[in-house]
C-alpha positions as CSV (number, residue, x, y, z in Angstrom):
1,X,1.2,13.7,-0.6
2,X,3.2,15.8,-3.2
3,X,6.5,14.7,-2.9
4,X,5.2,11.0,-2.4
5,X,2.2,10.4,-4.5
6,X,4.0,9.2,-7.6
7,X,5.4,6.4,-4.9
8,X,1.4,5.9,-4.4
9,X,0.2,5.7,-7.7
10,X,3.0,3.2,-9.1
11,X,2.1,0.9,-6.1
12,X,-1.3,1.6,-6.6
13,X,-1.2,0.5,-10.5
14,X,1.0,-2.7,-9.4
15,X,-1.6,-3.9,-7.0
16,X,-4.3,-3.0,-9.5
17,X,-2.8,-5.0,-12.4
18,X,-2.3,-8.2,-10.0
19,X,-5.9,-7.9,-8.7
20,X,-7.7,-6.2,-11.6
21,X,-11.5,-5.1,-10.0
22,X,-10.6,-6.7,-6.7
23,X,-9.0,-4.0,-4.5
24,X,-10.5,-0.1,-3.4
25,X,-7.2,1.7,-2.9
26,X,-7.5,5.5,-1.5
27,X,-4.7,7.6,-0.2
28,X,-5.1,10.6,2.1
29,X,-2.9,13.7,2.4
30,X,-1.5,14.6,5.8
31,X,-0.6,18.3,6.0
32,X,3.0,19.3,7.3
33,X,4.1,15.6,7.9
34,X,5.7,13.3,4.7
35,X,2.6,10.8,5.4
36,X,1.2,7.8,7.1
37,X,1.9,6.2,4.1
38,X,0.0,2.8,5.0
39,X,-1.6,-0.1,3.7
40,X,-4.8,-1.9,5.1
41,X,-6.2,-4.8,3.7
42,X,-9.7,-6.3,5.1
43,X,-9.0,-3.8,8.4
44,X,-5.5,-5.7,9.2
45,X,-2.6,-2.6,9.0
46,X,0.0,-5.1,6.9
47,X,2.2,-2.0,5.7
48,X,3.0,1.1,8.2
49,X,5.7,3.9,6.5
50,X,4.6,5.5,10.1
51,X,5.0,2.1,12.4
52,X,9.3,1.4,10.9
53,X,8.0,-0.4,7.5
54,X,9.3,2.6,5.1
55,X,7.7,2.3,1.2
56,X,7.5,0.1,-0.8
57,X,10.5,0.2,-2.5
58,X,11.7,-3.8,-2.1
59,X,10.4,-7.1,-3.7
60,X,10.0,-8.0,-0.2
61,X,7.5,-5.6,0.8
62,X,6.1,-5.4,-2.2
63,X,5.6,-9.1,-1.4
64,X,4.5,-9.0,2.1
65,X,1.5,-6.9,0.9
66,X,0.5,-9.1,-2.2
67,X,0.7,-12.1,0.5
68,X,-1.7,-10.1,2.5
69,X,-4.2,-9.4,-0.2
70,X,-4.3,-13.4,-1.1
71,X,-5.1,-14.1,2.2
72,X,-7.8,-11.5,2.5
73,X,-9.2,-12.7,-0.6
74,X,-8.6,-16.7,0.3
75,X,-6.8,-16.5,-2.8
C-alpha cells in the first residue's frame, strides 16, 4: 500500500472527523497487486477499487460511503 496509502489515510482522517470515535478503519497491504482498496461498513462491501468503484477521489463516492455509515449507524 506504498503508492496508495496517503489515498488511505486522507479518506481515513475524513471519515474520522465526520464520525469522531464511531468508526474502526484498518487497511491491509496486498503484495505485487495496487490493492483491494475497499470499504466495509457493518459487513456490507459499499466501496470496491477491486469490483469497478475506483478511489475515492469524487464527492460522490465520498458520499455514497458517508450515506452508508449513517445507515449502519441509524444515523
Amino acid at each position: 500500500m506504498a503508492g496508495y496509502g496517503s489515498k488511505f489515510r486522507k479518506l481515513a482522517e475524513q471519515l474520522e472527523a465526520e464520525f469522531p470515535n464511531k468508526l474502526d478503519i484498518s487497511s491491509m497491504a496486498t503484495p505485487n497487486v495496487t490493492g483491494y482498496f475497499e470499504v466495509n461498513v457493518a459487513d456490507k462491501l459499499v466501496h470496491s477499487k477491486k469490483n469497478g468503484d475506483g478511489y475515492v477521489d469524487s464527492e460522490k463516492k465520498y458520499n455514497k460511503i458517508v450515506d452508508a455509515i449513517h445507515d449502519a449507524l441509524g444515523d
